[in-house]
N, C-alpha and C positions, 0 to 999 in steps of 0.2 A: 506461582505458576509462570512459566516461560510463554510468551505470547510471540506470537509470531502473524505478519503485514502478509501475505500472498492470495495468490489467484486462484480462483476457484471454477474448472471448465466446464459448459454449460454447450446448449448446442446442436446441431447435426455432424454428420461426417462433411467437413472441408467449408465449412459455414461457423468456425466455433464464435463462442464472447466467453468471456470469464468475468466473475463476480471478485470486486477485490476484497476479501474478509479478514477478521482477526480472528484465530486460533489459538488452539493451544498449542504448542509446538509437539507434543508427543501424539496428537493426534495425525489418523488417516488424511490421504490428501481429500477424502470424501468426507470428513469427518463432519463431530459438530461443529459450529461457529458460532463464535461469540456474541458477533456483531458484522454486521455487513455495510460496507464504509462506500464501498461504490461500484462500474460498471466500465469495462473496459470491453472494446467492441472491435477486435481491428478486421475484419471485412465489412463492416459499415459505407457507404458509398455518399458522397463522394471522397470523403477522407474516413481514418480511423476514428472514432465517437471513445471519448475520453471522458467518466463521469465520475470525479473523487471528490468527498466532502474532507476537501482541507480543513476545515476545523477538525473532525472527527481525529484526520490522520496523526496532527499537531499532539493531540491528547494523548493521542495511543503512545505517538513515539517518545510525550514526555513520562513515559509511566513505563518506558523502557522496555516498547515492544521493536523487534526489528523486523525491520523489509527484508523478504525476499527479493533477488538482486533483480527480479523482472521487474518488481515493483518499485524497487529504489530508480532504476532508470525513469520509469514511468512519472513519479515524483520529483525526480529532476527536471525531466523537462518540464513539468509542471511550474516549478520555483519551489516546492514546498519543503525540501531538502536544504533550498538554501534559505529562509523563510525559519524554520527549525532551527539552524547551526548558528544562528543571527540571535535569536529570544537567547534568552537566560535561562529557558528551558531542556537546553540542552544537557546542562552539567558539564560540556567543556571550553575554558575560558581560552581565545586567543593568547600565543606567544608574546609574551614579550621581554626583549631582551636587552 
């Protein structure tokens, strides 16, 4: 099964949050979900409210689920992306030459 890292919109009109989940990737953007990894909040005050359980993500992506490019940002800024490509978990080994 193809698994796939994205957001999931929740909310009022012009007030949203999104849930970050793991899907199936053949699934509706409503669809079911697998597992629900964290909370992303960006009209939260005074800043955006950012809530991922890095472990969770770590697993997912060593089992070769991918981020949606909203989420791979989000995970960047985070460090988890770099945190990821760093473990041995990744499957790809730095150049060397």
């Amino acid at each position: 099964m193809a698994t796939v890292i994205r957001m999931k919109r929740g909310g009022r009109a012009h007030d949203p949050y999104y849930r970050v989940v793991v899907v199936d990737s053949r699934e509706k953007a409503t669809g079911r979900v697998i597992e629900e990894i964290g909370v992303y909040h960006p009209c939260a005050k005074p800043a955006p409210k950012t809530e991922i359980s890095e472990e969770r993500v770590l697993n997912w992506l060593s089992k070769g689920a991918k981020p949606s490019e909203t989420v791979r940002q989000e995970l960047h800024r985070m460090g988890v992306m770099a945190k990821f490509h760093a473990s041995e978990r990744c499957g790809v080994r730095p150049r060397t030459w």
